[in-house]
Backbone as numpy.savetxt, mean C-alpha at the origin, in Angstrom:
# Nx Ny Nz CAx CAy CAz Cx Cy Cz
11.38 -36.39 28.60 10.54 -35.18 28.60 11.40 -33.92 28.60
12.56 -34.21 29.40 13.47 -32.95 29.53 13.76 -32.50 28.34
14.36 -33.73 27.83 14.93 -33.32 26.35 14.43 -32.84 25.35
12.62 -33.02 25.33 12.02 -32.87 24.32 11.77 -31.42 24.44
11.41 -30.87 25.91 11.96 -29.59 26.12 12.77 -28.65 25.58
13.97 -29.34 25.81 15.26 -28.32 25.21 15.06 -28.44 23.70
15.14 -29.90 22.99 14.69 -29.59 21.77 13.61 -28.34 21.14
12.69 -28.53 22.04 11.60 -27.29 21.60 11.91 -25.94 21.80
12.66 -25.96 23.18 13.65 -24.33 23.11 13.74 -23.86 21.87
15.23 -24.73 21.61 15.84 -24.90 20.70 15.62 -24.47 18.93
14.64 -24.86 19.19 13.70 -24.95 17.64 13.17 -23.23 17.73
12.50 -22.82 18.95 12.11 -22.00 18.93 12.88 -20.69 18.41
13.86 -20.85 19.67 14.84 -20.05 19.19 15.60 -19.65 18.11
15.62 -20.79 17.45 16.33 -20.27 15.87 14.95 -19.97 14.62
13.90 -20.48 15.34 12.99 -19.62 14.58 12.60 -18.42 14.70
12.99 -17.65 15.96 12.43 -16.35 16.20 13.95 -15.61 15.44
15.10 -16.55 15.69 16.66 -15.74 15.21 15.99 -15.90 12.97
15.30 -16.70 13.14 15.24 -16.79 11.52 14.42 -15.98 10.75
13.46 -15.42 11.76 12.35 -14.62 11.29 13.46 -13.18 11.20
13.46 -12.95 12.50 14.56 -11.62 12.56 15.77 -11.11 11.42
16.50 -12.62 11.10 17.28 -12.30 9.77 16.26 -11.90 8.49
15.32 -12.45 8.49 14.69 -12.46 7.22 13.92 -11.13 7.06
12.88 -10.55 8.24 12.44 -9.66 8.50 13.72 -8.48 7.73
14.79 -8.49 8.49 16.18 -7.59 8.13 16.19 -7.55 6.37
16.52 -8.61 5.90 16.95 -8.51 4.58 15.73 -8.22 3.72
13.91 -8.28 4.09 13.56 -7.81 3.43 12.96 -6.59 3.63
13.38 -5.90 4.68 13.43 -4.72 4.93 14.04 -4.00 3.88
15.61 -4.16 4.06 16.80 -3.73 3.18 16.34 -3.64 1.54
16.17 -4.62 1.49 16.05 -5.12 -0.19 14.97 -4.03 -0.36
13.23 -3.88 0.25 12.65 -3.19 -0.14 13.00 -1.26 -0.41
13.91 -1.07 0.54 14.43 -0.02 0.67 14.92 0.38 -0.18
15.62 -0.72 -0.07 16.48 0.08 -2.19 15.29 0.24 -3.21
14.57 -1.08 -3.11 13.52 -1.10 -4.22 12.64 -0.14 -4.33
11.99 0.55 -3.43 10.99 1.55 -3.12 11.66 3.01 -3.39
12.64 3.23 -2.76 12.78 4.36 -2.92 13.11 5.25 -4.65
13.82 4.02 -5.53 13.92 5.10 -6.73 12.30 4.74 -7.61
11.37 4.47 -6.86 9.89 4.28 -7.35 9.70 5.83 -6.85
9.70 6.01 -6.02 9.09 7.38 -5.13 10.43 8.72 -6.04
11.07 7.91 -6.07 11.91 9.41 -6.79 11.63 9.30 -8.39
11.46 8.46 -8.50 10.82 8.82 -10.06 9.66 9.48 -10.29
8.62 8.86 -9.39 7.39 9.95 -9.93 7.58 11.14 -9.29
8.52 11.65 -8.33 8.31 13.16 -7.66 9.53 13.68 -8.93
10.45 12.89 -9.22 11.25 14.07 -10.94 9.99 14.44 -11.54
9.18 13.16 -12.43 8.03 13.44 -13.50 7.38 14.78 -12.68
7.32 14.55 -11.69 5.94 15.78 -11.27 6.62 17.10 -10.95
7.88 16.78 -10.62 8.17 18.89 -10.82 8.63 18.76 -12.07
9.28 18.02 -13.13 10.11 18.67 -14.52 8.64 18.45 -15.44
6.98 18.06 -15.31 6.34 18.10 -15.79 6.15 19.71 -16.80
6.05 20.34 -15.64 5.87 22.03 -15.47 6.64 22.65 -16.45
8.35 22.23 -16.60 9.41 22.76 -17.78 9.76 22.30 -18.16
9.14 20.95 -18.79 9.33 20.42 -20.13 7.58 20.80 -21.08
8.34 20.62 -21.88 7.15 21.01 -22.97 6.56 19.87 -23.78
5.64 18.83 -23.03 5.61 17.55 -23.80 4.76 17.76 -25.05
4.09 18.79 -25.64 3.52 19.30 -26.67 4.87 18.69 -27.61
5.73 18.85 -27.62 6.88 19.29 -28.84 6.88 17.59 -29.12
6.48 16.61 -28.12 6.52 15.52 -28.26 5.41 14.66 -29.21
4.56 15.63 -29.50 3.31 14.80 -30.56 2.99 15.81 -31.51
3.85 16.44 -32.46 3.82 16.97 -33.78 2.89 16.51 -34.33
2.69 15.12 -34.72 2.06 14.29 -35.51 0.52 14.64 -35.37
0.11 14.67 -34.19 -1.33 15.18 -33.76 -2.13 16.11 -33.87
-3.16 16.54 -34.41 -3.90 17.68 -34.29 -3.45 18.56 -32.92
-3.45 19.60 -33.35 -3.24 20.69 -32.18 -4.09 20.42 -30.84
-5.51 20.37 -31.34 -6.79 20.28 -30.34 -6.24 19.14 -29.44
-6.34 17.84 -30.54 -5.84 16.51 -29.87 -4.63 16.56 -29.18
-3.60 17.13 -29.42 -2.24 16.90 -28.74 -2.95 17.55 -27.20
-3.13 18.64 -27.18 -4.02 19.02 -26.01 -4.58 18.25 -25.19
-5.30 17.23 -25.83 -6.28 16.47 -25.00 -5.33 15.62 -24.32
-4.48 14.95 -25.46 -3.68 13.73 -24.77 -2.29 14.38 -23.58
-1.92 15.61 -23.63 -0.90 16.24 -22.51 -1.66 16.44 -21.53
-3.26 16.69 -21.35 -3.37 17.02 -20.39 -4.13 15.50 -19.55
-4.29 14.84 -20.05 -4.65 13.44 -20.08 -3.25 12.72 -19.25
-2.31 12.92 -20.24 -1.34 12.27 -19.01 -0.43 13.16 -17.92
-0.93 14.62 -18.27 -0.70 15.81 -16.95 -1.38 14.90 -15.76
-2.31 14.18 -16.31 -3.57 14.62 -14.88 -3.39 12.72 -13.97
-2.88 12.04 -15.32 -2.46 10.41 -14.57 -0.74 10.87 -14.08
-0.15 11.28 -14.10 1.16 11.57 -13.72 0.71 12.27 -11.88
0.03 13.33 -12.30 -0.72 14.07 -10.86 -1.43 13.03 -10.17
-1.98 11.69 -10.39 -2.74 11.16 -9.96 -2.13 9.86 -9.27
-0.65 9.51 -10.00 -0.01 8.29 -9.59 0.52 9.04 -8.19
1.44 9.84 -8.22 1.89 11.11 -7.40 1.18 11.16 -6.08
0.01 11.56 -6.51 -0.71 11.87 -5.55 -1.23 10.51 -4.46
-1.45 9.04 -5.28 -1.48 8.24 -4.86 -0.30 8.04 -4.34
0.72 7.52 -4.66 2.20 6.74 -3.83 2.38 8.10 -2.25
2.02 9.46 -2.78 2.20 10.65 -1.29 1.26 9.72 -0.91
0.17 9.66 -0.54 -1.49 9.18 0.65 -1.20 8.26 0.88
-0.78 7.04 -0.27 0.15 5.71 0.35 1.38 5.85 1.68
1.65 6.74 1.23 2.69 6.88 2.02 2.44 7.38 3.93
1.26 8.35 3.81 0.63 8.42 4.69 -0.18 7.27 5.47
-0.80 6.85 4.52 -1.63 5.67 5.08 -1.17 4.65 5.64
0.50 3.87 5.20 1.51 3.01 5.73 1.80 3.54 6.48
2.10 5.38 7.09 2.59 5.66 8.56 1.37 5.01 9.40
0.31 5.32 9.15 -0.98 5.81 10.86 -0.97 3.92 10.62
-0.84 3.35 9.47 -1.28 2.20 9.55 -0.10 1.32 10.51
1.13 1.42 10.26 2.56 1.08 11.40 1.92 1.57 12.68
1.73 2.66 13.08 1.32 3.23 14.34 0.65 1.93 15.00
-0.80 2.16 14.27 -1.79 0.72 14.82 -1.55 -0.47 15.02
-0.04 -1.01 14.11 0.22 -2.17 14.19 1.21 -2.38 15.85
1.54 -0.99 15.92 2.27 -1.05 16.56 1.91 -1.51 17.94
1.32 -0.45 18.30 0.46 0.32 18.93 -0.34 -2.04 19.63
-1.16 -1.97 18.94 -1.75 -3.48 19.15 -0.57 -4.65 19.53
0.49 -4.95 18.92 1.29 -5.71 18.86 1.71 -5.47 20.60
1.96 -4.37 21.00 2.73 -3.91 22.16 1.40 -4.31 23.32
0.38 -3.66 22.97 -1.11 -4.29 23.75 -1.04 -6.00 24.30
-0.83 -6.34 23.27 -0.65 -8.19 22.94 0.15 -8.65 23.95
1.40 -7.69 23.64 2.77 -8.38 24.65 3.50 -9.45 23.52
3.42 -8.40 22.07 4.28 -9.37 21.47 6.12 -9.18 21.15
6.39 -10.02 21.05 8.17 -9.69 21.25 8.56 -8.48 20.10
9.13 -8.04 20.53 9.68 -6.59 19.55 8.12 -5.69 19.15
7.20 -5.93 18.90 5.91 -5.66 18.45 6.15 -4.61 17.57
6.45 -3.20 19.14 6.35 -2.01 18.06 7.57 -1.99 17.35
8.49 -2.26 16.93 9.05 -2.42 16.15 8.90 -3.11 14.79
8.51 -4.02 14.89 7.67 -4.85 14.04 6.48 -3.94 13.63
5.55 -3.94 14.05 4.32 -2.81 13.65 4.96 -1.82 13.09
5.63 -1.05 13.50 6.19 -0.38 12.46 7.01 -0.32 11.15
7.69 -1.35 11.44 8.53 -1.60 9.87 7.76 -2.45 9.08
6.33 -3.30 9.50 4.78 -3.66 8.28 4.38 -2.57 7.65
4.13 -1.51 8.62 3.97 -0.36 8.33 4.08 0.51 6.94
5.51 0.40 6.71 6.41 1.22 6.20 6.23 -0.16 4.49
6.38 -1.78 4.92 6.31 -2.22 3.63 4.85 -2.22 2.97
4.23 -1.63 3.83 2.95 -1.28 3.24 2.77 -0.17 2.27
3.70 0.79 2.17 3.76 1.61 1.19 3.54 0.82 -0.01
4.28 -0.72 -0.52 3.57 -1.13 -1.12 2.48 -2.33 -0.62
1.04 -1.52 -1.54 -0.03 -1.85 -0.55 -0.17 -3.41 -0.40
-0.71 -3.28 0.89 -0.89 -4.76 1.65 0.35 -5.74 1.68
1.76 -5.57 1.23 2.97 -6.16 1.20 3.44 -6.78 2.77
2.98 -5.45 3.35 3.68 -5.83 4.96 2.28 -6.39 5.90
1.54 -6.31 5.43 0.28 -7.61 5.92 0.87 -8.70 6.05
1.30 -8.75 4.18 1.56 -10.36 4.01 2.80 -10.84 4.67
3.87 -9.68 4.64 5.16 -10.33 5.24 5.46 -10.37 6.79
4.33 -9.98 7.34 3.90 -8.78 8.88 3.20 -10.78 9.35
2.13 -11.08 8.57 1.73 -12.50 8.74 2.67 -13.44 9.20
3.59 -13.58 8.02 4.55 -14.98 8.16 5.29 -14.87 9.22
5.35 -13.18 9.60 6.80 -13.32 10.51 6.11 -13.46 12.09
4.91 -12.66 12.40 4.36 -12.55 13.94 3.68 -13.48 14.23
3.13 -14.71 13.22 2.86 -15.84 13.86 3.72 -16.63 14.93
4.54 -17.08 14.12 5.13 -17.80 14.44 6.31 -17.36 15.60
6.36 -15.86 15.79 6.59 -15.22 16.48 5.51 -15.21 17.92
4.85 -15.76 17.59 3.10 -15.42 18.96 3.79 -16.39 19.50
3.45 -17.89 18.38 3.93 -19.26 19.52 5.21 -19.47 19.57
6.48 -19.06 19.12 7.01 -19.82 19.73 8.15 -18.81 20.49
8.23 -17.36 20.94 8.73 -16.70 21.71 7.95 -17.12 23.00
9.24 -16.56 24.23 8.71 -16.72 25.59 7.54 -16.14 25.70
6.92 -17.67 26.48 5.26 -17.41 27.03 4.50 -16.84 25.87
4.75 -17.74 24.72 4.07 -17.60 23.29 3.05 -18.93 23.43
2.18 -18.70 23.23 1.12 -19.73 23.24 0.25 -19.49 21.62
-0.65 -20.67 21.31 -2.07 -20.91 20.71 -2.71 -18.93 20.88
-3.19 -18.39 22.17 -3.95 -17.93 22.41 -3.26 -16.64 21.90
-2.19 -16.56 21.95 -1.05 -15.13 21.36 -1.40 -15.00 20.17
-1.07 -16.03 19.43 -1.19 -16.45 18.19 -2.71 -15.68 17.57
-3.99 -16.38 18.35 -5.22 -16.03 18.12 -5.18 -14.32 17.85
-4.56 -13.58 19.03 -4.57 -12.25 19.25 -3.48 -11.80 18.51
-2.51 -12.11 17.89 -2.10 -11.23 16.76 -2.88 -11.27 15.60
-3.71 -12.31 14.80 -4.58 -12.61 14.14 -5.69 -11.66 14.15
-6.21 -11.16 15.38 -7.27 -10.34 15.81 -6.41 -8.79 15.20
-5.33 -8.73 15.77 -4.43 -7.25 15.57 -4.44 -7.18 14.36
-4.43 -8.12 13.28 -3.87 -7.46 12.25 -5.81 -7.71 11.11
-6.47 -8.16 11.87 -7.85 -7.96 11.44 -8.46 -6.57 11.57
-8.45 -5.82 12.77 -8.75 -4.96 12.98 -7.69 -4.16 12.41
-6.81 -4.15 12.47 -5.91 -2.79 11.81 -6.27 -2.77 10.02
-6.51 -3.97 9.59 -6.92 -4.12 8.07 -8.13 -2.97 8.16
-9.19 -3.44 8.80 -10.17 -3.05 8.21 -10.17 -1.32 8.67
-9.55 -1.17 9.60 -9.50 0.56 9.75 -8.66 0.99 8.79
-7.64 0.36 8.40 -7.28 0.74 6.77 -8.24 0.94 5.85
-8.91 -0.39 5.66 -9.43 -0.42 4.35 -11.05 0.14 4.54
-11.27 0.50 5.89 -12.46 1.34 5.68 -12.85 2.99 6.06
-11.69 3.27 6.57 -11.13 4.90 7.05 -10.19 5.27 6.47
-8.74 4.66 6.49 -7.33 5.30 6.43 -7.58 5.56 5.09
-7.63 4.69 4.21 -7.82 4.52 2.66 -8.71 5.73 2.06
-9.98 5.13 2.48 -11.11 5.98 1.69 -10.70 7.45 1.63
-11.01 7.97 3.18 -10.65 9.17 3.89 -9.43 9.79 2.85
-8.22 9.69 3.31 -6.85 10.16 2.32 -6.72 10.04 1.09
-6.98 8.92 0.46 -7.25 8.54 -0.78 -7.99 9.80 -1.55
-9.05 9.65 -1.17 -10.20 10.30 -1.39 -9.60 11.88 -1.63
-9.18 12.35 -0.21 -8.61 13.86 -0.43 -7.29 13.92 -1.43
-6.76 13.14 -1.38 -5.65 13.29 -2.62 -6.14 12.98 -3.92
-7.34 11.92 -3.95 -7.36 11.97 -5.53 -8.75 12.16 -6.27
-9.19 12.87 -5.12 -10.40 13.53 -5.47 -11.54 12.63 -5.63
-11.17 11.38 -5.11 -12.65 10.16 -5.39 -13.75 10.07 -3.93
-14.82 9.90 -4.04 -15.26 9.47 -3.24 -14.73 8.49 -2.24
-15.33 8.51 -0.49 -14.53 7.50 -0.01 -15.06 5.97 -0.53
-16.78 6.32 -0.60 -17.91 5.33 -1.06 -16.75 4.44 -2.37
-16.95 5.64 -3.34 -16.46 5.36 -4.70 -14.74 4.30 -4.44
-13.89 4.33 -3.75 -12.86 4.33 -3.35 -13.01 2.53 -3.35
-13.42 2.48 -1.85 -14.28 0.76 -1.51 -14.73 -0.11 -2.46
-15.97 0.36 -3.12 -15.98 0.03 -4.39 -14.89 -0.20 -5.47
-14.20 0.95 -5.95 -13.36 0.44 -7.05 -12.32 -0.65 -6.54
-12.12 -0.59 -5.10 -10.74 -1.86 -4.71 -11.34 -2.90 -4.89
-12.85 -3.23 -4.36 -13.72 -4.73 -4.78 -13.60 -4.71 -6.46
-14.06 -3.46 -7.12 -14.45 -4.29 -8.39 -13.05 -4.59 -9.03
-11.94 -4.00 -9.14 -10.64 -3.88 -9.81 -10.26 -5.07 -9.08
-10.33 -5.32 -7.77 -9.95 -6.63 -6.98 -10.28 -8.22 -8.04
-11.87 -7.68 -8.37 -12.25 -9.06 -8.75 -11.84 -8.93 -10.51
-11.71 -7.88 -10.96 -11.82 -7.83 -12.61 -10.49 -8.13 -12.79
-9.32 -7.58 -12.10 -8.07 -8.12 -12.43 -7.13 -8.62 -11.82
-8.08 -9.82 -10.38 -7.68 -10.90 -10.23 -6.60 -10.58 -8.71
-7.15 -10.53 -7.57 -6.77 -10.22 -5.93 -6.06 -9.06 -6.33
-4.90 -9.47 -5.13 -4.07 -8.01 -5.05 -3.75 -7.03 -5.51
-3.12 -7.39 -6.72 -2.97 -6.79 -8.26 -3.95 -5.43 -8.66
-5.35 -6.02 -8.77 -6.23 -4.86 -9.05 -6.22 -4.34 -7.93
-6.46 -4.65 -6.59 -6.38 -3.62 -5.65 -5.61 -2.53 -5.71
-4.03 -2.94 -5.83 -3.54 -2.07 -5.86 -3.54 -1.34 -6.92
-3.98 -1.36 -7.61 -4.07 -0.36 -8.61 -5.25 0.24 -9.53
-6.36 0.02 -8.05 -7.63 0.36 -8.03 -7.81 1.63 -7.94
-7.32 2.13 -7.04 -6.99 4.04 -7.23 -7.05 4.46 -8.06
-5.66 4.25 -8.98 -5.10 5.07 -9.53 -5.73 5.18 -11.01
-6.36 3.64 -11.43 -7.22 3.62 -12.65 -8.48 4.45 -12.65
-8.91 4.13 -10.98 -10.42 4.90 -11.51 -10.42 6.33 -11.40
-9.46 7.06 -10.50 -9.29 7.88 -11.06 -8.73 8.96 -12.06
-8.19 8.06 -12.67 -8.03 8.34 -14.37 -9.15 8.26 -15.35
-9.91 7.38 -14.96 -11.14 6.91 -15.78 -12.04 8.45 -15.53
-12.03 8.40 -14.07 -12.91 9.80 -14.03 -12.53 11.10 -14.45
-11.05 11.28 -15.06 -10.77 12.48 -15.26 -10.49 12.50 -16.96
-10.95 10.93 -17.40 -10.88 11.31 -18.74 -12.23 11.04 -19.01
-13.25 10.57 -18.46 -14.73 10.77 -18.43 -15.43 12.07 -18.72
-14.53 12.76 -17.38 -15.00 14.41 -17.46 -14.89 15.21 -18.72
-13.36 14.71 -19.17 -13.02 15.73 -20.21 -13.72 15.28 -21.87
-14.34 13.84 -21.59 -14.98 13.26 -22.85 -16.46 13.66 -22.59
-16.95 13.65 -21.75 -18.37 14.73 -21.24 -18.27 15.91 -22.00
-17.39 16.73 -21.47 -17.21 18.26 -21.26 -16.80 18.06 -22.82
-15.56 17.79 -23.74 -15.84 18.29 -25.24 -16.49 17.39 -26.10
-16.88 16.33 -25.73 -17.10 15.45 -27.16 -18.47 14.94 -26.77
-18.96 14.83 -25.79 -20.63 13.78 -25.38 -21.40 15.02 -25.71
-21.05 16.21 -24.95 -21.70 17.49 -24.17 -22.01 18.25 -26.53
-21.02 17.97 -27.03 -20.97 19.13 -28.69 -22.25 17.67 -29.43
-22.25 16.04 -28.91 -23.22 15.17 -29.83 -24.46 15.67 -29.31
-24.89 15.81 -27.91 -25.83 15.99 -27.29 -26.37 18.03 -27.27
């Protein structure tokens, strides 16, 4: 019995040392990865202003070149504006993780809650990697039980859905001008039309493109048939 003991230490221990390495390196890795994402669209969005992308579609009717610069003026403003509110929404959302994890009495927690947090910039990433690592973190750190386990499960239920039914809508919404209603909606339907995560994340940023080239197909071309 003793032994089977220490064996189970044992085990434990290099699983909480294995999560910790791994946690580390994909911290790192994302870091590099994320950041020249975020510096690319903040170049596009100030050299938008003094470059002259007109000079770039000669070929086009005047009217039309118009339509299509300001068409991708307004998805350039819109990706932008999404990855900033993302960016917001992965802080308050780390907070909560944190914030719960530490409630729990889970090992490192807020630390952990916070760096899910942060891989949540890309969306729902640090859910998924926030999952693999604090399970197994519940049971098998000191005085990790079944019931730990249950209650990080609970933590990261409730922090989802105050994401995905406040943090989101709410910010989203003020940065990209959509409804919060409208918001909910487009993550279900983009969710199911192009297949889980995928459309989610990039449920934003389509529909509100859709709506800002809706407007402008209203306003010159529906609005001159009608």
């Amino acid at each position: 019995m003793q032994g089977l003991q220490n064996v189970s230490g044992t085990v434990g221990d290099k699983a909480v040392d294995a999560g910790s390495w791994i946690l580390g390196a994909v911290g790192a890795l994302l870091s590099w990865a994320v950041l020249p994402v975020y510096f690319a669209f903040f170049l596009m969005a100030e050299s938008k202003t003094a470059s002259n992308p007109e000079a770039l579609l000669p070929f086009l009717k005047p009217e039309t070149r118009r339509d299509v610069v300001y068409l991708v003026r307004e998805f350039v403003n819109i990706i932008v504006a999404f990855f900033r509110g993302q960016l917001v929404v992965a802080t308050l959302q780390g907070l909560c993780f944190a914030a719960g994890f530490t409630i729990i009495g889970l090992k490192y927690g807020f630390v952990l809650g916070l760096v899910f947090g942060f891989l949540n910039v890309i969306p729902y990433l640090g859910s998924i990697v926030g999952l693999g690592i604090t399970l197994p973190l519940a049971y098998f750190q000191d005085g990790g039980s079944f019931q730990k386990l249950i209650l990080v499960l609970v933590v990261f239920t409730i922090v989802q859905m105050i994401e995905g039914y406040v943090l989101t809508p709410k910010i989203m919404g003020d940065r990209t001008g959509l409804h919060p209603v409208a918001i909910i909606v487009a993550v279900f339907f983009w969710g199911s039309a192009l297949g889980g995560i995928f459309g989610m994340i990039l449920a934003i940023p389509l529909t509100a493109f859709l709506v800002v080239f809706w407007r402008l197909a209203k306003e010159k071309y529906i609005h001159e048939v009608v």
